[in-house]
C-alpha positions, -999 to +999 in steps of 0.1 A: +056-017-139+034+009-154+022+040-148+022+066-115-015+058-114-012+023-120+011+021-093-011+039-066-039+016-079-019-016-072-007+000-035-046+002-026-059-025-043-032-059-041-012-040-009-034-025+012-062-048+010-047-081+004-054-103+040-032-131+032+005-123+044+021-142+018+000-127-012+006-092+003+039-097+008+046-110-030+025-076-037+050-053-018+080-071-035+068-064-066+051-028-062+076-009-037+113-009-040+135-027-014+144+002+006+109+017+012+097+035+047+065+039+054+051+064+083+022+068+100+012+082+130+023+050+153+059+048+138+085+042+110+090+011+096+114+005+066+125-022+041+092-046+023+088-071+052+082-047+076+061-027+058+036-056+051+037-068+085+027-030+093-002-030+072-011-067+081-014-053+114-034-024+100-059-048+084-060-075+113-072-047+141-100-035+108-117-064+104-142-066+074-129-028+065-113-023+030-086+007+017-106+019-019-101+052-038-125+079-040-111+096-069-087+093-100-048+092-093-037+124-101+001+122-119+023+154-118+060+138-128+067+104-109+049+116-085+009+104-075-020+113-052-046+096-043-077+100-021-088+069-003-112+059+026-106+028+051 
């Protein structure tokens, strides 16, 4: 799969900002494990279909707006950061 860094790159890049629902969804299959929740301030939403319906929904009420990252990954472990804009 790669690194942490590679990893937070392919969430922003083929996740986040992939508009087609089947392309994003192959993208979530292959970059977040099956059992992922994601959380924002408008709910929870868990397992890989629902999280990219979530973010299809995120993109669809954003149109023409794009998730990109303003700064390197940082790795400390398995873990990442990033710093993004929308």
């Amino acid at each position: 799969m790669g690194t942490v860094a590679d990893v937070v790159r392919r969430m922003v890049t083929e996740v986040f900002n992939e508009r087609d629902a089947g392309r994003r969804l192959t993208a979530v299959e292959d970059v977040f494990a099956a059992d992922i929740t994601f959380v924002d301030p408008e709910g929870t939403v868990s397992g890989r279909e629902a999280v990219a319906a979530k973010i299809g929904a995120l993109l669809a009420g954003a149109p023409g707006f794009v998730f990109r990252l303003v700064a390197p990954v940082q790795e400390v472990a398995d873990l990442g950061l990033d710093r993004w804009q929308f």
